[in-house]
N, C-alpha and C positions, 0 to 999 in steps of 0.2 A: 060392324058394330063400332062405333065412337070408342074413343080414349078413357072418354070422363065414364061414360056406361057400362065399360067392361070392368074398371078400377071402382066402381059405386059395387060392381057383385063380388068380387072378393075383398071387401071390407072383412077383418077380423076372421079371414082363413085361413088355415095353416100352409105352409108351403117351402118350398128351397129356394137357396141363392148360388148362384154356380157363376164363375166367370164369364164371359161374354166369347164367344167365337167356338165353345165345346161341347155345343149341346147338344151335340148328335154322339159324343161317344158315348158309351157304357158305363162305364166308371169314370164320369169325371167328379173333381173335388167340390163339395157341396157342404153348405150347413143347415140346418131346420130354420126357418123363420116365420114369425105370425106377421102380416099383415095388418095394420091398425086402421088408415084414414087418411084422407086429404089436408094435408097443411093447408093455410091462407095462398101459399105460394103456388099451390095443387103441384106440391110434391107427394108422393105415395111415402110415406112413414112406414117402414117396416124394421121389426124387431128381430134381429139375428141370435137365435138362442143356444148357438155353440160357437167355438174359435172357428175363424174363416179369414187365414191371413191376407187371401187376396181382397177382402173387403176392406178399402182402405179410399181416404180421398179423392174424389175426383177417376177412378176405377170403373169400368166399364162391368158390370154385371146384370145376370138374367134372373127372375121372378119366375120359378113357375108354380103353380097353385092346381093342383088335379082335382079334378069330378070326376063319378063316374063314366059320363059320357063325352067330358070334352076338358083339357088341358089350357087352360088361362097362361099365355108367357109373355110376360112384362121385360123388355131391355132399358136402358138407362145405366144414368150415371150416378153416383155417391156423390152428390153435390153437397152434403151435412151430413158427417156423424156426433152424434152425441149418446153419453153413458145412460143407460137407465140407472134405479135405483141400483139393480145387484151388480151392475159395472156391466152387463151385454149392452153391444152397440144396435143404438137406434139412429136406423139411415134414412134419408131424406133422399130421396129417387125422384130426380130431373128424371122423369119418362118420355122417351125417344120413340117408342115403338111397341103397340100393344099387339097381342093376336089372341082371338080363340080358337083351336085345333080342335074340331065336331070328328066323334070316330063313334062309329056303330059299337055299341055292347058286343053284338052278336057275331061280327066279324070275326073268324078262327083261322088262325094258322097253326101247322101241325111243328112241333119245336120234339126236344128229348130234353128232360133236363132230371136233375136227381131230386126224389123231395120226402121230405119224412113228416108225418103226422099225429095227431093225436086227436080224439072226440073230446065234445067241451059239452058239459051238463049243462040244462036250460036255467038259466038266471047266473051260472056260474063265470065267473073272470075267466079267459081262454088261458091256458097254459103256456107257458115256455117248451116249446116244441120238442127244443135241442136238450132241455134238461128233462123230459117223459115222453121219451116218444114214443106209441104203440106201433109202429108199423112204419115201412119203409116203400117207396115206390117209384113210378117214370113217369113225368108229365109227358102226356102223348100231344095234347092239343091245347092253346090257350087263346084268351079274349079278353076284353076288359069286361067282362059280366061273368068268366067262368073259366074250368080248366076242366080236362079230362085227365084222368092220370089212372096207370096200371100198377097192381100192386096182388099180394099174392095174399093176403087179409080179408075176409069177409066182414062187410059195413053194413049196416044194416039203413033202408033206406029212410029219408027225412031226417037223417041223426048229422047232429052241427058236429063240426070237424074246422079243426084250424091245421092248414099246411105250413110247413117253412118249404120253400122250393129256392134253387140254386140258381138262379138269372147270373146272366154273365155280368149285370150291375152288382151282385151280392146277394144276400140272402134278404128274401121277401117274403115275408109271413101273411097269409093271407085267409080270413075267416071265412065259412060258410056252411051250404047245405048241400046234401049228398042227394040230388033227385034224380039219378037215375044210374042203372045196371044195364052198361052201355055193352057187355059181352062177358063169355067165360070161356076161357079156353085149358084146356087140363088146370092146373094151378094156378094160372092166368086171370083176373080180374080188371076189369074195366069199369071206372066210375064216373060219371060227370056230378060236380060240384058248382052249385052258384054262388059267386062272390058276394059275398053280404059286408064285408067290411074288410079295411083294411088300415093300417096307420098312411102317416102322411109319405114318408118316406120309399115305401113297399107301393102304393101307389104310385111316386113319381118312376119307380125303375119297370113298373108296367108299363107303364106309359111310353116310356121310353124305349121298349123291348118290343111294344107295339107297332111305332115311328118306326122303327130299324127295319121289323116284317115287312112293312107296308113297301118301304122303298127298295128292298129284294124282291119282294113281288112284281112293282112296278117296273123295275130294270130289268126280269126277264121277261115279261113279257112285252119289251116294246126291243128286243133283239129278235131278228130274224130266225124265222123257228130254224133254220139250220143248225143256228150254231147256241141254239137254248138249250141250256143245261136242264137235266133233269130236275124236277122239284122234289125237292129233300127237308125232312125234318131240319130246324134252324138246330146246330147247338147239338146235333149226331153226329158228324165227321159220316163215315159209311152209314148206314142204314144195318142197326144191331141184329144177330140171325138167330131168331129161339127155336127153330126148328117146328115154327106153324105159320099157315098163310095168316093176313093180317084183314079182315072182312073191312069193309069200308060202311061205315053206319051213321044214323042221321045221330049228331048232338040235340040234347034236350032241354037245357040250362041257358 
């Protein structure tokens, strides 16, 4: 895809700005930005909506704008800042190098991470997780369409549930629907969850926890099976022991 055709789709997107050269870590320093328009110059005018001291003149920094199915990252330089009305800087991005990153929804890898949630009534605002949470659990499997997570609470199914989960980029809240009772084991429950929504931020660190998956998967399996480690939950250190075998079952979400 063109330069000018992939910056015409995220006009007026929400999205981050991170330094240039870090975008493969976890936690690197980032701030929220919207996306406005082509200047005359066909610089990308984006609007940086928190402090971001490396955004500065002439600064090499990266765009990225997540969809569901595919991650828009813009490189470029700060070639113009200027104030908007409330004093946030609006940069003028000489773009160097555009990509779009296409990832299957449905693609899962099995991760541990800790996550607490709460049910959100239909037409109602989702809750702050961390300040009501009903129930506490383990993400056993994740995608960018969905998550599986165990938990010892029974849910009742089709009922919308907003998570917070613990990604090694931070805490990511993420909205949706409970369609399926993927196992039970003594106290033990197993949910899968469809991703219906998420903020802009909680997307980019999926995204990005995606990316990481992928390129662990990739690297063992292109080492000779001698010396391939076994595959392991991401984000488990050993493999946790509850004293039951763990069935292997299809995802539904």
């Amino acid at each position: 895809m063109q330069i000018k055709a992939i910056l015409e789709r995220i006009q007026f997107r929400k999205g981050a700005v991170l330094p240039q050269g870090i975008e493969d870590e976890m936690e690197p320093p980032e701030a929220l930005a919207q996306v406005m328009r082509l200047d005359p110059h066909e610089r990308l005018l984006v609007r940086v909506d928190e402090e971001a001291p490396f955004v500065r003149l002439n600064a090499g920094v990266v765009l990225e704008v997540p969809t569901a199915e595919a991650l828009y990252r813009i490189a470029g330089t700060a070639d113009a800042i200027t104030p908007a009305s409330d004093g946030m800087p609006i940069v003028a991005l000489a773009v160097e190098h555009a990509e779009v990153i296409q990832r299957r929804k449905d693609t899962r890898y099995e991760v541990d991470f800790p996550c607490r949630f709460a049910l959100v009534d239909a037409g109602e605002r989702p809750t702050d997780v961390l300040l009501h949470p009903e129930g506490s659990g383990r993400v056993t499997d994740i995608s960018l369409g969905g998550i599986a997570f165990e938990t010892e609470s029974t849910l009742p199914l089709g009922a919308m549930i907003k998570i917070d989960v613990r990604l090694p980029g931070g805490r990511t809240d993420l909205t949706g629907q409970v369609v399926k009772a993927l196992r039970e084991e003594f106290t033990v429950r197993e949910y899968g969850v469809r991703i219906d929504a998420a903020d802009t931020v909680s997307m980019n660190r999926l995204h990005r926890l995606v990316a990481r998956l992928e390129k662990e998967e990739r690297r063992r399996k292109e080492m000779p099976a001698a010396l391939r480690p076994p595959a392991d939950r991401f984000g488990s250190g050993l493999r946790r022991v509850r004293g039951m075998s763990r069935r292997r079952v299809r995802r539904f979400y």
